[in-house]
N, C-alpha and C positions, 0 to 999 in steps of 0.2 A: 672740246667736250662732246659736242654732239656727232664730229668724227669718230670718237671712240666707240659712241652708244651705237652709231651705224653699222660699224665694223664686228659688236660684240651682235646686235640683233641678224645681220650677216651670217657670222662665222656659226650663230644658232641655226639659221634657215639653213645652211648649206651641209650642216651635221643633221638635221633632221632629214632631209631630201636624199644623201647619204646613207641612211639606218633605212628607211622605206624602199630602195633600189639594193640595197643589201638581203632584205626581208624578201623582193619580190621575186630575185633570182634565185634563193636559197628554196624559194617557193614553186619554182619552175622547175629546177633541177632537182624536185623528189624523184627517187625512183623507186619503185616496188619489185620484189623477187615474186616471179611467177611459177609456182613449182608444177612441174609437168611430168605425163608417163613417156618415158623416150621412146614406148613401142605401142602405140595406141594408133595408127593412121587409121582415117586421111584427119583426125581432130587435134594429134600430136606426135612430132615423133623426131626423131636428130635424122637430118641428110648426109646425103654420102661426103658434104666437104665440114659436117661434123656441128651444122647449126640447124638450132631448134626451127621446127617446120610444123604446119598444120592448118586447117580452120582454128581452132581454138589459138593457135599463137598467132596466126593474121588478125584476126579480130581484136584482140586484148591489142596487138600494137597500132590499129586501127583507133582502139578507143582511146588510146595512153597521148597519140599524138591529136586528138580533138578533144583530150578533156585536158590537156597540156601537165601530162606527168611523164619519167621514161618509166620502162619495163626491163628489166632479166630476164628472160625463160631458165630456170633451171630442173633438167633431168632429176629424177629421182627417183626410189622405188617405191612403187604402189601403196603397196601394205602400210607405210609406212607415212605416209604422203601428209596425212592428217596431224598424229604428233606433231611431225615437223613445221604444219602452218601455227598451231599451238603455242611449241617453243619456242615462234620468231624465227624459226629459220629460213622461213617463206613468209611474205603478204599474201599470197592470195593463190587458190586452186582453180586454173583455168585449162581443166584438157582430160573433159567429156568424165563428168563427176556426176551419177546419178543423184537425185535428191530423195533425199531417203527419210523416215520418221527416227532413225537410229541415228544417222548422222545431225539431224538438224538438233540433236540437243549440245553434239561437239561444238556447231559450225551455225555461221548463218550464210544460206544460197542467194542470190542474186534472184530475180526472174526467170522462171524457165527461157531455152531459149533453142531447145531441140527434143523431140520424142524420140526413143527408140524401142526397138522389141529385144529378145534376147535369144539367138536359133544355136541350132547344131549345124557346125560344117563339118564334113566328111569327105574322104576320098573322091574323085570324080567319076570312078567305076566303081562304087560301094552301091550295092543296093538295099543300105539297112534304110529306115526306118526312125523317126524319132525314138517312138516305144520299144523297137528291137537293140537301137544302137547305146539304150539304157537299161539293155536286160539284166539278169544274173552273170557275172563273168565278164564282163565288158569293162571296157578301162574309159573314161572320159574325162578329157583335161580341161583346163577353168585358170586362170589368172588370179591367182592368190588376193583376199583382202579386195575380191569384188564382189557388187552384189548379186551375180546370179551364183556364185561360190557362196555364197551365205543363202541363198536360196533353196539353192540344188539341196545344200548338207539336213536344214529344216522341214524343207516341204516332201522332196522324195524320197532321201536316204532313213532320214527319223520319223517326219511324217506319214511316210507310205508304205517303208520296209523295203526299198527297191536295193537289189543287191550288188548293183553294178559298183567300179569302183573308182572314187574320184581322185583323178591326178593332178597336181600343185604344179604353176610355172609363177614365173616372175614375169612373163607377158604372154598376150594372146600369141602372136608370133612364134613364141616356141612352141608351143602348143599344135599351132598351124603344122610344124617342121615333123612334130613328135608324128600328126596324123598322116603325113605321108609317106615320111620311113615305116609306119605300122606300127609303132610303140602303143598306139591311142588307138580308137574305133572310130570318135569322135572329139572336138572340143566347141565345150559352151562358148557364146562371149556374144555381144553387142553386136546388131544388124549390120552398122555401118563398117567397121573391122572386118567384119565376115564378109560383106561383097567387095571390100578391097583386097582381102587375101583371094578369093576366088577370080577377081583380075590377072593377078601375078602368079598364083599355083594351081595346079592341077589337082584340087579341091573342089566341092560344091555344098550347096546349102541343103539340109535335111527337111527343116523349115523349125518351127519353134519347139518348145517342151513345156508350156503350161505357164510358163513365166509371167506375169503383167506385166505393161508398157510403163516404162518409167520417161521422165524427163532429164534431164541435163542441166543446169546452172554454175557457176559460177562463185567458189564457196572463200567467206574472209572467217577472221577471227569474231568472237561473240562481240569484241568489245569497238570494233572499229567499222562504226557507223559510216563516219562519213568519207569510207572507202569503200563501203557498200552500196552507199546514195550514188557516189560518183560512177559508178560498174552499171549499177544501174539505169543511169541517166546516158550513158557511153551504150549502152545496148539496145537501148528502145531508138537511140540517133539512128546505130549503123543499123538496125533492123528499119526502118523506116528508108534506108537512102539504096541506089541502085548498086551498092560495095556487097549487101549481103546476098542477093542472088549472083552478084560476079563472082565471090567469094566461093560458094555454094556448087558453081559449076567447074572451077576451079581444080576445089578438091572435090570434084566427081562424089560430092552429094547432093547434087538437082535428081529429085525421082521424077 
């Protein structure tokens, strides 16, 4: 009898012990989709053997493997970037996301965790001018469903009446291509983009157009808290440890 009772208090502990090592690897093996701009460098972008690259994608798989989750990076296009963390079709936006008072009623951001300005790059023999390279008759390109494209169209085309005229890409990058074939006079876009395109083309920086300095974060869904805590807690670690200035010189953003 008391063989029996051993074996059934047994085959209990060793189902419970079981369900708990079941729970903990099921627990270990989450992974979250990370949706990204595939032409945003040096914060995000696909390499030439076709895998997502960046600060922003160092980081997040920085944090993924010391807060013990994996990560996807997946491509995707801009404009659109949002929806799709909405629908579920991403967890989470990490690859150089302004934080915004329009976005934050979609989304909730992370901690800041980078500043940037917003300039005009230009040909490397151009001698326009901010203010000339956005006169009457002038073509300037911008990256769809960003915000200095939501800017530009507010503050100086409806705002101010300026009659230059604004051209649509699906990345900075073309944009950059558009200004050196001559299609464009100029294109808007984010500090860090623009002195990486001025590395690799024969491009230069105009310097800004009136923009304010925004910050950069880290964007989840409204409802998923404690994958916001976790981003959180994952950012202030590798901001704190000697990963985020190695990182930083890395992708040749140490100023």
């Amino acid at each position: 009898m008391k063989t029996k009772k051993f074996f059934a208090v047994f085959t209990l502990i060793f189902s419970l012990l079981m369900a708990v090592n079941v729970m903990s690897c099921l627990a270990e093996e989450k992974t979250y989709i990370n949706g990204i701009d595939a032409n945003f460098p040096p914060f995000a972008f696909v390499d030439k053997e076709g895998n997502p690259d960046g600060f922003d994608v160092a980081v997040i798989n920085w944090i993924a493997k010391d807060m013990g989750f994996k990560v996807k990076h997946q491509p995707m296009d801009w404009d659109g970037i949002i929806p799709s963390l909405k629908a579920k079709k991403i967890d989470m936006i990490a690859s150089g996301m302004s934080i915004t008072e329009a976005r934050k009623k979609e989304v909730n951001f992370t901690l800041p965790y980078w500043k940037i300005s917003q300039v005009l790059v230009a040909k490397a023999d151009s001698d326009l001018t901010p203010e000339t390279a956005m006169s009457e008759g002038k073509k300037i390109g911008v990256q769809r469903g960003t915000t200095e494209a939501k800017w530009i169209e507010e503050n100086l085309i409806k705002g101010q009446g300026k009659k230059f005229e604004l051209v649509y890409y699906d990345s900075a990058p073309l944009a950059i291509e558009d200004v050196i074939n001559g299609r464009i006079v100029a294109a808007a876009m984010d500090d860090a983009p623009a002195q990486d395109a001025v590395k690799k083309k024969p491009v230069k920086i105009l310097g800004g157009f009136g923009m304010p300095e925004e910050e950069f974060g880290y964007a989840v869904r409204k409802e998923d808290t404690e994958l916001l805590n976790t981003l959180n807690e994952g950012l202030k670690k590798i901001m704190a440890s000697p990963e985020w200035e190695s990182l930083q010189v890395k992708y040749e953003l140490k100023k």
